[in-house]
Predicted model as a PDB file, atoms N, CA, C, CB and O in Angstrom, pLDDT in the B-factor column:
MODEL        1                                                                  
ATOM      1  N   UNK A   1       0.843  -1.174   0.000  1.00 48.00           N  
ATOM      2  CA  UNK A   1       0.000   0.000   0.000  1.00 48.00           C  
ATOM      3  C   UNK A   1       0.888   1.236   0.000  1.00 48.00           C  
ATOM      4  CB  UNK A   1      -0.959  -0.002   1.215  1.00 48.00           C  
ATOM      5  O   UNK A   1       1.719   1.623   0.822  1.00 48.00           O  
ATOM      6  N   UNK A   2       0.508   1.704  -1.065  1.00 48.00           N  
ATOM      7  CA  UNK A   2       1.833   2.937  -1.234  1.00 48.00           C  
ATOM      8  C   UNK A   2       0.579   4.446  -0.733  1.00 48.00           C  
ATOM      9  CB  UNK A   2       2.754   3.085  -3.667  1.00 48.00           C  
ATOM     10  O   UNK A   2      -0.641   4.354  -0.598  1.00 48.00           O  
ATOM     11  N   UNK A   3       1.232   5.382  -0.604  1.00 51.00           N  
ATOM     12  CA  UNK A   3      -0.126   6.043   0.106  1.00 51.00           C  
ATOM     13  C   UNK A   3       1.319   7.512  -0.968  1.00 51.00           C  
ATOM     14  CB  UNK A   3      -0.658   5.877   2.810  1.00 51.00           C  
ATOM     15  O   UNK A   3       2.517   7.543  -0.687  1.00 51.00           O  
ATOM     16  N   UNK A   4       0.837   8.193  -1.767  1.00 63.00           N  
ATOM     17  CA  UNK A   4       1.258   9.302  -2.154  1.00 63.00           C  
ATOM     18  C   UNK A   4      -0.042  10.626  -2.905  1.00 63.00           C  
ATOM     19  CB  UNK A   4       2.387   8.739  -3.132  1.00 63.00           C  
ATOM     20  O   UNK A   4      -1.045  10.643  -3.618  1.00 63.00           O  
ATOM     21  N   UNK A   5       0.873  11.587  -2.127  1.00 69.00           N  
ATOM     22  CA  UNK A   5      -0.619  12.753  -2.554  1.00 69.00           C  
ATOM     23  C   UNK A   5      -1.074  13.031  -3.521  1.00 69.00           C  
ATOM     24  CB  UNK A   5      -0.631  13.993  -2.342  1.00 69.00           C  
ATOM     25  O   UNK A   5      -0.203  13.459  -4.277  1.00 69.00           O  
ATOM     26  N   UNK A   6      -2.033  13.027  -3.955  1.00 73.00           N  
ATOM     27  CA  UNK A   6      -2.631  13.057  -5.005  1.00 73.00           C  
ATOM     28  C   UNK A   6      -2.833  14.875  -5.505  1.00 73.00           C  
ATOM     29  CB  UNK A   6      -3.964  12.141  -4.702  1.00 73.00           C  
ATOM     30  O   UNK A   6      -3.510  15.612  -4.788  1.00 73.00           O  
ATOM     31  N   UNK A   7      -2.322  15.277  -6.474  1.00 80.00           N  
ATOM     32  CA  UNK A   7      -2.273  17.013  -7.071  1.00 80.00           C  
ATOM     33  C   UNK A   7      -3.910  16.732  -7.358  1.00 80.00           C  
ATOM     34  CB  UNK A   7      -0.970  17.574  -8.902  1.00 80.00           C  
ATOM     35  O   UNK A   7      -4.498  15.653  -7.433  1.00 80.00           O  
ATOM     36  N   UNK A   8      -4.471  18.229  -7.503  1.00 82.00           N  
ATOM     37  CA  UNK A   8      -5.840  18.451  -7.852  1.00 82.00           C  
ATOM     38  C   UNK A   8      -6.041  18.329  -9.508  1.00 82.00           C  
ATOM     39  CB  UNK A   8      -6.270  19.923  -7.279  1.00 82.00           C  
ATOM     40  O   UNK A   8      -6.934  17.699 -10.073  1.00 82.00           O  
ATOM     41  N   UNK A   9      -5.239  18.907  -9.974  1.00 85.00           N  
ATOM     42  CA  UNK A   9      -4.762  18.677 -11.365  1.00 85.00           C  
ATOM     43  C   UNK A   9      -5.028  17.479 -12.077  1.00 85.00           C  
ATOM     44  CB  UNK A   9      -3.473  18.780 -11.401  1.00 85.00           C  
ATOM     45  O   UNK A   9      -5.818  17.397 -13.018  1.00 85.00           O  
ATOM     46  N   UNK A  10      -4.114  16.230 -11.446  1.00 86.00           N  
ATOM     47  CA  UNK A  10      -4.456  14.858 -11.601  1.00 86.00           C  
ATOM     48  C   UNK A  10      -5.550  14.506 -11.691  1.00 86.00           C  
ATOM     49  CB  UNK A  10      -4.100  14.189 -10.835  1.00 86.00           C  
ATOM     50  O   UNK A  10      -6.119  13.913 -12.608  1.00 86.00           O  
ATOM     51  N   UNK A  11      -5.973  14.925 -10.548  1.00 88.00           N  
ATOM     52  CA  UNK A  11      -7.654  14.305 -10.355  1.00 88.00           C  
ATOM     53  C   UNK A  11      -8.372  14.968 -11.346  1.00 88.00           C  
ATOM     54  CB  UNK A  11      -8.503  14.646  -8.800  1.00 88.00           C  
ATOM     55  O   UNK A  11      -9.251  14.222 -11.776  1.00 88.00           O  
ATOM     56  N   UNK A  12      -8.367  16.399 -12.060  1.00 89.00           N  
ATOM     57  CA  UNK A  12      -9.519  16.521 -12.747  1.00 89.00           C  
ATOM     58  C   UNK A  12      -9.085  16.271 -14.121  1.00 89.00           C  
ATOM     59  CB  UNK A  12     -10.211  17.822 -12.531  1.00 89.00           C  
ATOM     60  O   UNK A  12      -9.749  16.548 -15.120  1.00 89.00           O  
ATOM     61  N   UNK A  13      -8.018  15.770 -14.108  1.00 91.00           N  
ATOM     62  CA  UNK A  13      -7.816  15.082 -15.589  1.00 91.00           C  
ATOM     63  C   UNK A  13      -8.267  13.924 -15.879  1.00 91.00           C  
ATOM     64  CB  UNK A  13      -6.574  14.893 -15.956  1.00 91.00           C  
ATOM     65  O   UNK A  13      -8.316  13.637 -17.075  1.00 91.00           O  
ATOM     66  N   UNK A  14      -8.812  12.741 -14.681  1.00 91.00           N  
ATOM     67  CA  UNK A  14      -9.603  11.514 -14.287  1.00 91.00           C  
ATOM     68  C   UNK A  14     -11.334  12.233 -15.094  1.00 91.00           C  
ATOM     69  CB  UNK A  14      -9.529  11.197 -12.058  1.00 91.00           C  
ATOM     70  O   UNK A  14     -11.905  13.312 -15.253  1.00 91.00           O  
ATOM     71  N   UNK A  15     -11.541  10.708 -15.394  1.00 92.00           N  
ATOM     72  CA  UNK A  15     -12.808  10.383 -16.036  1.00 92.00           C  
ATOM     73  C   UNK A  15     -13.712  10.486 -14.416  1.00 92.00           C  
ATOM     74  CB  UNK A  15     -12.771   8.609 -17.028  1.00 92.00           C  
ATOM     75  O   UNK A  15     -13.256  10.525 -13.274  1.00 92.00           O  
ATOM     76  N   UNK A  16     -15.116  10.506 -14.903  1.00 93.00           N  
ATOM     77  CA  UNK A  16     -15.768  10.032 -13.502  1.00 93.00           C  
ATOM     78  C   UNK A  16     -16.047   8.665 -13.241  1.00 93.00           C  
ATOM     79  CB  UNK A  16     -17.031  10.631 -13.289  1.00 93.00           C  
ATOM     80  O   UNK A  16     -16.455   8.283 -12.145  1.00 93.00           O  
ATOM     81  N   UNK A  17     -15.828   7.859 -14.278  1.00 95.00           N  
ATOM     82  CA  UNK A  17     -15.340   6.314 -13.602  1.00 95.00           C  
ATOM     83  C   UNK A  17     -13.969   6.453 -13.328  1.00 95.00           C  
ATOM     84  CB  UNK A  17     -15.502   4.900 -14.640  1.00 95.00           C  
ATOM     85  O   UNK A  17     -13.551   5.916 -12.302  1.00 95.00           O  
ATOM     86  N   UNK A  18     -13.359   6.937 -13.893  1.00 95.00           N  
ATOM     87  CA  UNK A  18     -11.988   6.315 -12.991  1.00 95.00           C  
ATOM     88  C   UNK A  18     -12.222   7.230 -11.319  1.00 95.00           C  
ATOM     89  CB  UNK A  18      -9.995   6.926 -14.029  1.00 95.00           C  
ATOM     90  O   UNK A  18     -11.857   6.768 -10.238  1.00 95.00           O  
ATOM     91  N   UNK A  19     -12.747   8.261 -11.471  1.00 95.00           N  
ATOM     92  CA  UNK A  19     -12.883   8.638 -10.088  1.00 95.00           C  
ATOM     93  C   UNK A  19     -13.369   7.991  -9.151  1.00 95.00           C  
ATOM     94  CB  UNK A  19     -13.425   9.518  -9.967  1.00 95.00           C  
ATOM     95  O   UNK A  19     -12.826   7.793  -8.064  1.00 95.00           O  
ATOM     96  N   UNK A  20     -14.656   7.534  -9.574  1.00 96.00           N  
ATOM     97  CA  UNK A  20     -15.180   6.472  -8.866  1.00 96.00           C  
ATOM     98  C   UNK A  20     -14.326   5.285  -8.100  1.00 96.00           C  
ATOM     99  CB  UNK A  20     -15.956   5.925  -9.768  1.00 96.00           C  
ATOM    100  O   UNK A  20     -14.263   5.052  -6.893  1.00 96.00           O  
ATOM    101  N   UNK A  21     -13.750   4.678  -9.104  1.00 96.00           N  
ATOM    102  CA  UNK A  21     -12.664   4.005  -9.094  1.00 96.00           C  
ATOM    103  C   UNK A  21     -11.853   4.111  -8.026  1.00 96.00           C  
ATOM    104  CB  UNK A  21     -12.066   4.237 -10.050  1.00 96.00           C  
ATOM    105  O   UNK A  21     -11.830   3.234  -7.163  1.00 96.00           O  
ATOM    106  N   UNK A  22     -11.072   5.241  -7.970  1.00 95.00           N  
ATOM    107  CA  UNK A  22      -9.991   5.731  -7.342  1.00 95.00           C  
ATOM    108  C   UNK A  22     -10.658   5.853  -5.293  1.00 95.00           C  
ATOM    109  CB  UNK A  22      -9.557   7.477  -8.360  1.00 95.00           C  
ATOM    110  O   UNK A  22     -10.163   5.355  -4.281  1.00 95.00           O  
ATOM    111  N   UNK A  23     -11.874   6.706  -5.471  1.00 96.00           N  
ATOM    112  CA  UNK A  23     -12.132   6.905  -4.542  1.00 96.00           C  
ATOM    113  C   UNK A  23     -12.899   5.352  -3.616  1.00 96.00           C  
ATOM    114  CB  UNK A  23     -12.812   8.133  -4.837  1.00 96.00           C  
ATOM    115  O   UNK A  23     -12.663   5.081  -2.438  1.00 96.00           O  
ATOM    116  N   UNK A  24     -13.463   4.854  -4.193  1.00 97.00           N  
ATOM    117  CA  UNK A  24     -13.120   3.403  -3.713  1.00 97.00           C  
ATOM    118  C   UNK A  24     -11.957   2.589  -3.258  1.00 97.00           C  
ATOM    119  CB  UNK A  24     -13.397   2.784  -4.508  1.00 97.00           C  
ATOM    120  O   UNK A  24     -12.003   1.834  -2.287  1.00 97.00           O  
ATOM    121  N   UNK A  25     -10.958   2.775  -3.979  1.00 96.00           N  
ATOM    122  CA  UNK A  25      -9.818   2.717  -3.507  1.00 96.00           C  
ATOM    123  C   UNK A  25      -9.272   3.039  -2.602  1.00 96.00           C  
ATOM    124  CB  UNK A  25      -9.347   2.962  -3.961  1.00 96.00           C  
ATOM    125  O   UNK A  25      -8.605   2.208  -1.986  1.00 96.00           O  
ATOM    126  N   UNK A  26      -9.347   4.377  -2.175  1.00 96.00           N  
ATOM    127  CA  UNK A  26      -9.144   5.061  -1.423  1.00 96.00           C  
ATOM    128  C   UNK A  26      -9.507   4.774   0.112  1.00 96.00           C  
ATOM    129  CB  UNK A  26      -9.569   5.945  -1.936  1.00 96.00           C  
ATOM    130  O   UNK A  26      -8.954   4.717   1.210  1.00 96.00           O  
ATOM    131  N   UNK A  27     -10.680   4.638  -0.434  1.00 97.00           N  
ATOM    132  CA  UNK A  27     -11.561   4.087   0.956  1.00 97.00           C  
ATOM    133  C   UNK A  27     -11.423   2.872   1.785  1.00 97.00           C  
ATOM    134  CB  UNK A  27     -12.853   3.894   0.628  1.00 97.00           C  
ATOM    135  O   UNK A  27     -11.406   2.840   3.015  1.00 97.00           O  
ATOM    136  N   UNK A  28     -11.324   1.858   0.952  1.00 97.00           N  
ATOM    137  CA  UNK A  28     -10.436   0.713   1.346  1.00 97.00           C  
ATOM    138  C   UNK A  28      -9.169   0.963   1.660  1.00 97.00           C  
ATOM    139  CB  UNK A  28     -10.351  -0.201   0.425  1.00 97.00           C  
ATOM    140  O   UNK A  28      -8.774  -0.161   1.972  1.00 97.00           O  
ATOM    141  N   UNK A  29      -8.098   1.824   1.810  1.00 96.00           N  
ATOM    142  CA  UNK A  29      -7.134   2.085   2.159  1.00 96.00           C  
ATOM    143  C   UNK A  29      -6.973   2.558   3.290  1.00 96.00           C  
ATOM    144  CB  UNK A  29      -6.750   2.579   1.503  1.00 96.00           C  
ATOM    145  O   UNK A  29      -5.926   2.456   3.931  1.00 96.00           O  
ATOM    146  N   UNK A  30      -8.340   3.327   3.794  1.00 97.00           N  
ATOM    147  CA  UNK A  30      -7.965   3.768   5.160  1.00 97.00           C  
ATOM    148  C   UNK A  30      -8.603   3.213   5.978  1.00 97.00           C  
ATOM    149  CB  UNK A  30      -8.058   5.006   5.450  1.00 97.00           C  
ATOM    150  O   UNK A  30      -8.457   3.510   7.164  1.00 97.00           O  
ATOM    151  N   UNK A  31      -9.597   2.136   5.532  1.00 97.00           N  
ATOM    152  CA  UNK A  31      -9.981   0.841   6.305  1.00 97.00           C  
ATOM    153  C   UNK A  31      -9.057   0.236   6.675  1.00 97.00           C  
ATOM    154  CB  UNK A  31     -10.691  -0.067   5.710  1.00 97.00           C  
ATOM    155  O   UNK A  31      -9.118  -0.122   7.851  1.00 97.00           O  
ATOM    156  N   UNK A  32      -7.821  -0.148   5.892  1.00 97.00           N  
ATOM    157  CA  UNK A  32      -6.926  -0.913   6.689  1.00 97.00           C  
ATOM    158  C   UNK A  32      -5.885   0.268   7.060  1.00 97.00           C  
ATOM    159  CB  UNK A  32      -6.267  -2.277   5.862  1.00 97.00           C  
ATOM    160  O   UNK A  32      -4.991  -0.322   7.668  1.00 97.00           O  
ATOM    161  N   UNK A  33      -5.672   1.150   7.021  1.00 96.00           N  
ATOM    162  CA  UNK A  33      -4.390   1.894   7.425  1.00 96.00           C  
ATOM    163  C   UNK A  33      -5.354   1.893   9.148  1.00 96.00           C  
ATOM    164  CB  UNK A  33      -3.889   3.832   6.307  1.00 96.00           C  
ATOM    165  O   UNK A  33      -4.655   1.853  10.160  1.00 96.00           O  
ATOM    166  N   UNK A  34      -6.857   1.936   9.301  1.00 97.00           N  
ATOM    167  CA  UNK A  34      -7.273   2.388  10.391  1.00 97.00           C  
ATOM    168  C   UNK A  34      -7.360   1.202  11.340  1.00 97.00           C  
ATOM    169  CB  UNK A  34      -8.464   3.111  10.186  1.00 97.00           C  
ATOM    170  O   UNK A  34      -7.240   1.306  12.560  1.00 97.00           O  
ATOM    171  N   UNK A  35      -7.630  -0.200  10.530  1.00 96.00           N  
ATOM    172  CA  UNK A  35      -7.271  -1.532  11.386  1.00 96.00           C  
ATOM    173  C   UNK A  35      -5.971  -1.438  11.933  1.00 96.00           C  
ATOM    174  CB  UNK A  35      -7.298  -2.873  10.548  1.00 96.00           C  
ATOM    175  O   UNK A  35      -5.879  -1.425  13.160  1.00 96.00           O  
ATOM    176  N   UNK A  36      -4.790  -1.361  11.133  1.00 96.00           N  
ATOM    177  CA  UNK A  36      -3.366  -1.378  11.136  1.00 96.00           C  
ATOM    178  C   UNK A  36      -2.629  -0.921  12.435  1.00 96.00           C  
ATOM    179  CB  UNK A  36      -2.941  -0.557  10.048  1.00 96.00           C  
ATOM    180  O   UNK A  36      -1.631  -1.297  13.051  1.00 96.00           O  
ATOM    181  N   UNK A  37      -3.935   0.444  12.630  1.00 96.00           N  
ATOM    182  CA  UNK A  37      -3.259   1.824  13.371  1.00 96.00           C  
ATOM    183  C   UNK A  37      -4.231   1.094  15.140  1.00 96.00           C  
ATOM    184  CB  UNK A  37      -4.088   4.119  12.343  1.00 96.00           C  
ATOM    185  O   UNK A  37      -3.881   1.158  16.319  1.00 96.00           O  
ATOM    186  N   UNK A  38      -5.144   0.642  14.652  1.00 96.00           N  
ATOM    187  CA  UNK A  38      -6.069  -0.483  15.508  1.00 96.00           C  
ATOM    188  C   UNK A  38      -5.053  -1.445  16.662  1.00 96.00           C  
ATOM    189  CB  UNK A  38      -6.868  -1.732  14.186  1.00 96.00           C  
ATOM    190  O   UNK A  38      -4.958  -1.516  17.887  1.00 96.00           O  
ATOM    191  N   UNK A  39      -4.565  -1.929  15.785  1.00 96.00           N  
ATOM    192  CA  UNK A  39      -3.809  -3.187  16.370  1.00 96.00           C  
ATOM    193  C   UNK A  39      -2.384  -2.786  16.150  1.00 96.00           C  
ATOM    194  CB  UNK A  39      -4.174  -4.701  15.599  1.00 96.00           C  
ATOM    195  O   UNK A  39      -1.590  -3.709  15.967  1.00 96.00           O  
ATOM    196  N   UNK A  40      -1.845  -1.323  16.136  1.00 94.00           N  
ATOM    197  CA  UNK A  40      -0.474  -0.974  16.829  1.00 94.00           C  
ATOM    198  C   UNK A  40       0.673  -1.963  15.667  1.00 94.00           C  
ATOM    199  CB  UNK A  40      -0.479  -1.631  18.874  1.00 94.00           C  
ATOM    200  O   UNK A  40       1.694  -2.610  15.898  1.00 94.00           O  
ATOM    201  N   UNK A  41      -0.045  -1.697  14.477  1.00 94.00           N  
ATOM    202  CA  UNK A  41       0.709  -2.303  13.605  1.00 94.00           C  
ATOM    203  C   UNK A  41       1.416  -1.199  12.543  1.00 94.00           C  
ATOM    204  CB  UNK A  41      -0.181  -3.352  12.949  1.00 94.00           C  
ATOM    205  O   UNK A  41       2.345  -1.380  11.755  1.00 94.00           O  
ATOM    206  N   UNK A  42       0.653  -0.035  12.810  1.00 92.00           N  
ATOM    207  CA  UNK A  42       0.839   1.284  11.320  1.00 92.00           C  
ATOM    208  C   UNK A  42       2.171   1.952  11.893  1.00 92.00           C  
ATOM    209  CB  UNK A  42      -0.796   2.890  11.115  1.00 92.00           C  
ATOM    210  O   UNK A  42       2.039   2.433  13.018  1.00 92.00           O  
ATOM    211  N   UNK A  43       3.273   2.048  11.379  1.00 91.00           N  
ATOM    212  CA  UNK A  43       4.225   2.564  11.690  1.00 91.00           C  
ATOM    213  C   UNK A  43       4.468   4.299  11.553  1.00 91.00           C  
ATOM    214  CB  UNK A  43       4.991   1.799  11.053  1.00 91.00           C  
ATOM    215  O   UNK A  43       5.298   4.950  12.187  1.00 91.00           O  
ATOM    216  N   UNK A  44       3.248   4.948  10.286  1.00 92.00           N  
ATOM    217  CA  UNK A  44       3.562   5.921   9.996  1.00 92.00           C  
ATOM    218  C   UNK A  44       1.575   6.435  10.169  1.00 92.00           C  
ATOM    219  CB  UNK A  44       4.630   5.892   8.518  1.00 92.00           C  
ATOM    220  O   UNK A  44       0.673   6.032   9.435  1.00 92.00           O  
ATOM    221  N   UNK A  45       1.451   7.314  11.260  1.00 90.00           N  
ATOM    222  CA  UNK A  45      -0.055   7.355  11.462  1.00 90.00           C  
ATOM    223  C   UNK A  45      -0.467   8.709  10.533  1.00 90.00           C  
ATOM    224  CB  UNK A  45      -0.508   7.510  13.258  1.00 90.00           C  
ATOM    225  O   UNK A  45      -1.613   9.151  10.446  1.00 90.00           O  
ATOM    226  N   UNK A  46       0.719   9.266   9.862  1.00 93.00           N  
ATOM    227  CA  UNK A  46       0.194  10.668   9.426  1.00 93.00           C  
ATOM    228  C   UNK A  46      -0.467   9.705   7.967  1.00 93.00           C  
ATOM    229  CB  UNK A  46       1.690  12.263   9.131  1.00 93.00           C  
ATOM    230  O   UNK A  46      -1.490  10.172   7.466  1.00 93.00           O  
ATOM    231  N   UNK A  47       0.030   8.606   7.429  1.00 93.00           N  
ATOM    232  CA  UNK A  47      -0.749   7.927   6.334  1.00 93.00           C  
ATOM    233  C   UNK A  47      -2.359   8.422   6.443  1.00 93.00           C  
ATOM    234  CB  UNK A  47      -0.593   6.196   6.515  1.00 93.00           C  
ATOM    235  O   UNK A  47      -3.098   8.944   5.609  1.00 93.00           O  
ATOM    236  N   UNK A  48      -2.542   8.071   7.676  1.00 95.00           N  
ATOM    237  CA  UNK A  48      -4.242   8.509   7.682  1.00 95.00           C  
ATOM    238  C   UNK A  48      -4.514   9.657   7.403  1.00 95.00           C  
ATOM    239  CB  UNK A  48      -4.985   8.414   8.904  1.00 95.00           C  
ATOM    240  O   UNK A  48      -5.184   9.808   6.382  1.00 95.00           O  
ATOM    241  N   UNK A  49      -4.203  10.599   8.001  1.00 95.00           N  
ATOM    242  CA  UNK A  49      -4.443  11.945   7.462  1.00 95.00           C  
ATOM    243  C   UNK A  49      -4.593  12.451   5.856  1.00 95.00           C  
ATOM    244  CB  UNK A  49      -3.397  12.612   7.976  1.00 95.00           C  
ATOM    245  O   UNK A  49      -5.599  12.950   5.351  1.00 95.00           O  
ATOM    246  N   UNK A  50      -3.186  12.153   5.148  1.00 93.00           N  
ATOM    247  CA  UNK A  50      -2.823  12.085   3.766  1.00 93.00           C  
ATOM    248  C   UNK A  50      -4.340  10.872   2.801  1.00 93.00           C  
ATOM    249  CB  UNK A  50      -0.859  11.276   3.821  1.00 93.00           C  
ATOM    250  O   UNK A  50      -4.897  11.171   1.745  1.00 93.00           O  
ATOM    251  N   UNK A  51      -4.487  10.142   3.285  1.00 94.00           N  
ATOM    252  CA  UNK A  51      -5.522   9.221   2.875  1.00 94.00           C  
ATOM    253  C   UNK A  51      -6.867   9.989   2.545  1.00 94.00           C  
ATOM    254  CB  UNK A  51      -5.743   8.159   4.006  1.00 94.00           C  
ATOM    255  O   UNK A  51      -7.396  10.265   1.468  1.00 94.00           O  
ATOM    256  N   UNK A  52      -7.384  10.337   4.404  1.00 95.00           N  
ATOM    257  CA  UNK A  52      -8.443  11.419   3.914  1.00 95.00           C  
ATOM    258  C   UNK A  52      -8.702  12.503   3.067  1.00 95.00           C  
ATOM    259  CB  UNK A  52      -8.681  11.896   4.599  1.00 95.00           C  
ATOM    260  O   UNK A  52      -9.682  12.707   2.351  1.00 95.00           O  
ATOM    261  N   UNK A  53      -7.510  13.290   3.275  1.00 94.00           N  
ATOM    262  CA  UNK A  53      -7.564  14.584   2.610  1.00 94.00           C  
ATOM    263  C   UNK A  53      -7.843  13.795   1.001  1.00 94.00           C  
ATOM    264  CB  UNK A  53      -5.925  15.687   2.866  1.00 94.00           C  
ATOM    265  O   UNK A  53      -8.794  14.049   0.263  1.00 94.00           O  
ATOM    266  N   UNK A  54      -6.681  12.747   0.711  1.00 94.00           N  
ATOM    267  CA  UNK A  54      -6.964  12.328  -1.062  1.00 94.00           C  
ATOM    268  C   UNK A  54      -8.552  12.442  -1.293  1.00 94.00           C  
ATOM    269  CB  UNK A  54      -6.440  10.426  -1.538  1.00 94.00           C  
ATOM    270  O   UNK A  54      -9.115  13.155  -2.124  1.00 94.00           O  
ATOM    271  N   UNK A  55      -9.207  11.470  -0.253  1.00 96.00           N  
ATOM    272  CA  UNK A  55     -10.866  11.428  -0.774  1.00 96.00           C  
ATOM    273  C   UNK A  55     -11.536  12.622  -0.452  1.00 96.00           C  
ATOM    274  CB  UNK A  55     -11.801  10.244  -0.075  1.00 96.00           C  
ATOM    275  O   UNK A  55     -12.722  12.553  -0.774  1.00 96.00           O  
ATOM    276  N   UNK A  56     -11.235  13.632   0.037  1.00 95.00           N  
ATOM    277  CA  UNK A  56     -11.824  15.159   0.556  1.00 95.00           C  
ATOM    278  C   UNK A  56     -11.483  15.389  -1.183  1.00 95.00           C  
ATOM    279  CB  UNK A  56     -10.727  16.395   2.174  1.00 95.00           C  
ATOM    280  O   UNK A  56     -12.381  15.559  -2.008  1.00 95.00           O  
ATOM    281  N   UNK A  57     -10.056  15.356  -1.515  1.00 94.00           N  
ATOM    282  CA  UNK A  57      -9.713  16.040  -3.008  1.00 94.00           C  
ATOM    283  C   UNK A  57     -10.632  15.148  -3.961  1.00 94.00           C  
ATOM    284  CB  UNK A  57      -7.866  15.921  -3.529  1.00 94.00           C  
ATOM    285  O   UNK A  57     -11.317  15.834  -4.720  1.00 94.00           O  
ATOM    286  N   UNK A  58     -10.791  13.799  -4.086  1.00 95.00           N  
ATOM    287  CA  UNK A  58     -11.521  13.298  -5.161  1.00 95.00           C  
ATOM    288  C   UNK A  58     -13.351  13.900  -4.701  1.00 95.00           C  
ATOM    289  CB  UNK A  58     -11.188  11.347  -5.230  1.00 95.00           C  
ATOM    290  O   UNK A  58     -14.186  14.606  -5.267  1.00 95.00           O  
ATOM    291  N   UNK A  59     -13.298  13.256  -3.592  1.00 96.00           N  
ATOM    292  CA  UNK A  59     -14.771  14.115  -3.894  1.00 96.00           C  
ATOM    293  C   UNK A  59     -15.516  15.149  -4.063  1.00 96.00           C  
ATOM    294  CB  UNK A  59     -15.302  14.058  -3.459  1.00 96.00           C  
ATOM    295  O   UNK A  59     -16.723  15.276  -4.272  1.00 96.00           O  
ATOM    296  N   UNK A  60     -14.266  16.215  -3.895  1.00 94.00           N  
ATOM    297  CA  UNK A  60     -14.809  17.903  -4.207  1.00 94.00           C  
ATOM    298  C   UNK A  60     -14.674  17.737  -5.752  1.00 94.00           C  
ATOM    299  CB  UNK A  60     -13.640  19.465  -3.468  1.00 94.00           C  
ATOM    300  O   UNK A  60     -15.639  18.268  -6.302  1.00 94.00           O  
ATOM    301  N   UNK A  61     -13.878  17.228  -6.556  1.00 94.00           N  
ATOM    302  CA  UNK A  61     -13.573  17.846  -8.157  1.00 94.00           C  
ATOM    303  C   UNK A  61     -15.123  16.110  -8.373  1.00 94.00           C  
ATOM    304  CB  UNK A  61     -10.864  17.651  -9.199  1.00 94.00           C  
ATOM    305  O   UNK A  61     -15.492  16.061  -9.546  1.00 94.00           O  
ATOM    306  N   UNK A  62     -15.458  15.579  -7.942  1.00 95.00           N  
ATOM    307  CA  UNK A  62     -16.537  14.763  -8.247  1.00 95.00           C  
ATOM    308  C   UNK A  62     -17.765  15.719  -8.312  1.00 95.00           C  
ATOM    309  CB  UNK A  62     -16.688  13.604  -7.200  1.00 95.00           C  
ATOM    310  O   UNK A  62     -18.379  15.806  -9.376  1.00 95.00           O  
ATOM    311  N   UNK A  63     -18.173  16.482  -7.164  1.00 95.00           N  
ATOM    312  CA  UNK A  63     -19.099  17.051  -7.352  1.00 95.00           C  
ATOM    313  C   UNK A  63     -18.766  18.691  -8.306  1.00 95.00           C  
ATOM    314  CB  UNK A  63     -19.668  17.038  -5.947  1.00 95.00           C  
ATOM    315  O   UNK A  63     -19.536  19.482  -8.850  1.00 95.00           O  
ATOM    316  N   UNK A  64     -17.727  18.671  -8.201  1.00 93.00           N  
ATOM    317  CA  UNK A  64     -17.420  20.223  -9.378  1.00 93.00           C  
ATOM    318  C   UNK A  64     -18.447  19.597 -10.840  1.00 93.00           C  
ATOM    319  CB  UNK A  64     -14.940  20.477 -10.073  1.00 93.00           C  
ATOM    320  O   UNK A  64     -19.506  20.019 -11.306  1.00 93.00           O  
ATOM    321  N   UNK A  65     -17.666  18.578 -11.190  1.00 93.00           N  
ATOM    322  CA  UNK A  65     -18.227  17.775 -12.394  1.00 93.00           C  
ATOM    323  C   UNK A  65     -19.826  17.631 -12.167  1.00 93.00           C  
ATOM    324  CB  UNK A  65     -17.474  16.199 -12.499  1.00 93.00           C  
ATOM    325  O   UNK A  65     -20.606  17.707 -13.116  1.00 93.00           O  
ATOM    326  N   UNK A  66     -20.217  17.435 -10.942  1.00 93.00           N  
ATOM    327  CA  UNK A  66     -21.621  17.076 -10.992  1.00 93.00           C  
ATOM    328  C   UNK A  66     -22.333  18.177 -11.368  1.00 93.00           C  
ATOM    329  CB  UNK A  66     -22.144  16.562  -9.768  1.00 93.00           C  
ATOM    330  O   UNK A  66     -23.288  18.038 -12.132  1.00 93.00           O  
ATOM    331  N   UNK A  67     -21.919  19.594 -10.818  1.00 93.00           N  
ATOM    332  CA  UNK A  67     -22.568  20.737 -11.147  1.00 93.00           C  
ATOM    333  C   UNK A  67     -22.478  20.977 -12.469  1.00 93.00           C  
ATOM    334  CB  UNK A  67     -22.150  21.772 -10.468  1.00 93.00           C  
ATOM    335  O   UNK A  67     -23.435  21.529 -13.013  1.00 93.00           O  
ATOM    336  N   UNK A  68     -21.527  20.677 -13.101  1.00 92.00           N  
ATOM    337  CA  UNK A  68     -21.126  21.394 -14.302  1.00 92.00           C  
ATOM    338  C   UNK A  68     -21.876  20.988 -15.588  1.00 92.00           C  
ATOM    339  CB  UNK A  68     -19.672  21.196 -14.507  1.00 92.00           C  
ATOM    340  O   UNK A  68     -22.064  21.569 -16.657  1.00 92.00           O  
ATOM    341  N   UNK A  69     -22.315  19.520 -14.996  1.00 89.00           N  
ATOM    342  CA  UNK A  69     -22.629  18.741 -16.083  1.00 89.00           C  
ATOM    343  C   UNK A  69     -24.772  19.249 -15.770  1.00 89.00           C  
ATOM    344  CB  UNK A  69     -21.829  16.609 -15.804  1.00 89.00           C  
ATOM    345  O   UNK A  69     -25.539  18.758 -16.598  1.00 89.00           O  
ATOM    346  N   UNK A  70     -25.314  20.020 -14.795  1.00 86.00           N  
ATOM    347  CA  UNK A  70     -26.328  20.181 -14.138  1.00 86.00           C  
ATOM    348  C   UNK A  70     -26.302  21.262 -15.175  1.00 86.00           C  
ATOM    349  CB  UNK A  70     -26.408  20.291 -12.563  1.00 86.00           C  
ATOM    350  O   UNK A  70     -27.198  21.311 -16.018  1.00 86.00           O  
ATOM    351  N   UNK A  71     -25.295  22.154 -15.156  1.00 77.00           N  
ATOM    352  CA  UNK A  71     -25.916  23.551 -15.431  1.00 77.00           C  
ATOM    353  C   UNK A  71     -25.619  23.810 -16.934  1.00 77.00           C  
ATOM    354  CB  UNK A  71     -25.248  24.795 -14.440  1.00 77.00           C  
ATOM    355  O   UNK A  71     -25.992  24.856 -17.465  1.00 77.00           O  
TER     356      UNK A  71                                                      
ENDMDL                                                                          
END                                                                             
């Protein structure tokens, strides 16, 4: 599990399936970074932080697209 930040840029160059995609991903990632961190196994706890913020970034440029495609 490689955990690196994701630019905003990146993300709105993503399709909205691959967003989808991604942010699923995502999500499952901090399911286990949060088991990991659970059972005193996660060596690096700022991973979690960096994790969230990624899906805070995919799901704001998700709903940018949602509006855009509304109006």
């Amino acid at each position: 599990m490689v955990v690196n930040k994701m630019k905003a840029n990146e993300i709105r160059n993503m399709s909205t399936a691959e967003l989808e995609a991604k942010l699923n991903s995502l999500k499952k990632d901090l399911f286990y970074l949060r088991l990991q961190h659970a059972t005193n196994q996660l060596d690096n706890p700022v991973k979690i932080q960096s994790v969230k913020r990624d899906i805070a970034r995919v799901k704001t440029i998700l709903r940018e697209k949602e509006l855009r495609a509304e109006a």
